[in-house]
PADOVO-999465 format. One record per residue (C-alpha): residue in three letters; residue number from 1; x, y, z. Coordinates in pm, whole numbers, always signed. Example, Ala and Ser with C-alpha at 12.3 -4.5 7.8 and 13.67 -1.06 7.14 Angstrom:
2
(site "ALA",1,(+1230,-450,+780));
(site "SER",2,(+1367,-106,+714));
***
This chain:
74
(site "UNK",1,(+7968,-5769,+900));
(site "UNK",2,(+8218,-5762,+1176));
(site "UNK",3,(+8198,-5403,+1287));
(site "UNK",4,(+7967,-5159,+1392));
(site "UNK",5,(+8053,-4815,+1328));
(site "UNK",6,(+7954,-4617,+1657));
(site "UNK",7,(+8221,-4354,+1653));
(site "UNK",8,(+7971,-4064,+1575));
(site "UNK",9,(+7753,-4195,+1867));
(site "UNK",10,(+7778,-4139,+2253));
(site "UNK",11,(+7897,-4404,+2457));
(site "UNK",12,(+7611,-4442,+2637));
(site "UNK",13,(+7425,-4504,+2310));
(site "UNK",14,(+7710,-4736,+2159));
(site "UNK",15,(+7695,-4925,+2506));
(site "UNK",16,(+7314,-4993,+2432));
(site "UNK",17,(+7382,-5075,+2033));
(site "UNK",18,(+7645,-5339,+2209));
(site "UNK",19,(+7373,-5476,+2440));
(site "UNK",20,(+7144,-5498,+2106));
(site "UNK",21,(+7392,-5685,+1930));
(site "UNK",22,(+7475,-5887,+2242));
(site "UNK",23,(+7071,-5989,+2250));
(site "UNK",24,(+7034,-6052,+1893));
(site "UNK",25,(+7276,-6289,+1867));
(site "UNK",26,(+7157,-6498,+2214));
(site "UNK",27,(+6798,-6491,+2080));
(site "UNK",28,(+7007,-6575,+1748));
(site "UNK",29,(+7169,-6911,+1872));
(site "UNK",30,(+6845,-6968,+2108));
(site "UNK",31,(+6649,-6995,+1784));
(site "UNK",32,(+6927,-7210,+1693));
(site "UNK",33,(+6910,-7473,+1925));
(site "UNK",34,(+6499,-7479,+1882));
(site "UNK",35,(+6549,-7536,+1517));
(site "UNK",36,(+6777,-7791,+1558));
(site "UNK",37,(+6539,-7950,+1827));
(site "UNK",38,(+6264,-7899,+1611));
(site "UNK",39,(+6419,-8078,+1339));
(site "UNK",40,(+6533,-8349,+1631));
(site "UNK",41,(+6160,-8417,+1713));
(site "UNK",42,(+6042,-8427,+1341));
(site "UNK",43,(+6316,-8693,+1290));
(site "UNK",44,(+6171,-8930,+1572));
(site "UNK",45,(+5803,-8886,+1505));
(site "UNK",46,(+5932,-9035,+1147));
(site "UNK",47,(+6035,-9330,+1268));
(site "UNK",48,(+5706,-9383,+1504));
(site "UNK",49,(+5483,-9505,+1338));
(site "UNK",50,(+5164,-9320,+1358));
(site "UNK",51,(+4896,-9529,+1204));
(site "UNK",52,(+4929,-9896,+1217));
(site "UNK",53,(+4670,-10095,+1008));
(site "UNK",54,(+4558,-10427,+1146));
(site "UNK",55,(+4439,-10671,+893));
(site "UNK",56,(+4084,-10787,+916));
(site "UNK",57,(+3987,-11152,+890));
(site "UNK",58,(+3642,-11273,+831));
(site "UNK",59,(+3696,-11600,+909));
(site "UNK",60,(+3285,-11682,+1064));
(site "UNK",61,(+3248,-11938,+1241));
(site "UNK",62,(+3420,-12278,+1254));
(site "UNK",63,(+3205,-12559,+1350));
(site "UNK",64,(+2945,-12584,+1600));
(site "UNK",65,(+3099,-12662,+1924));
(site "UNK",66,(+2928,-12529,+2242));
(site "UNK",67,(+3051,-12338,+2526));
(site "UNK",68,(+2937,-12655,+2767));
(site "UNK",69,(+3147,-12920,+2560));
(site "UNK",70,(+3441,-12669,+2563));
(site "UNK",71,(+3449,-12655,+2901));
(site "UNK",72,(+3327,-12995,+2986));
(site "UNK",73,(+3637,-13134,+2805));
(site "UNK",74,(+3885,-12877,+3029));
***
């Protein structure tokens, strides 16, 4: 729709259905730019990643080496 027929209308009231239109279609591109953002910040947390999964090694112990001799030997 291009046009608003507001000929049967005052102009005081077709001044205020112009304002109307005027807000609807800021709040219109505002939403806009938020879905677009939205859709911004959906594609980054994508590429994060969120949960990263260490592998666990049970290795034990290896041999029977002391603390002392460790550092004895540095």
């Amino acid at each position: 729709m291009d046009t608003i027929n507001v000929h049967n209308l005052s102009e005081e009231q077709a001044l205020l259905i112009q304002k109307l239109v005027n807000v609807l279609a800021i709040e219109k591109k505002h939403n806009i730019f938020k879905m677009i953002q939205l859709m911004l910040e959906e594609d980054i947390e994508k590429k994060e990643p969120t949960n990263r999964i260490l592998k666990d090694y049970t290795i034990g112990v290896q041999g029977d080496i002391s603390r002392e001799e460790i550092y004895d030997y540095l």
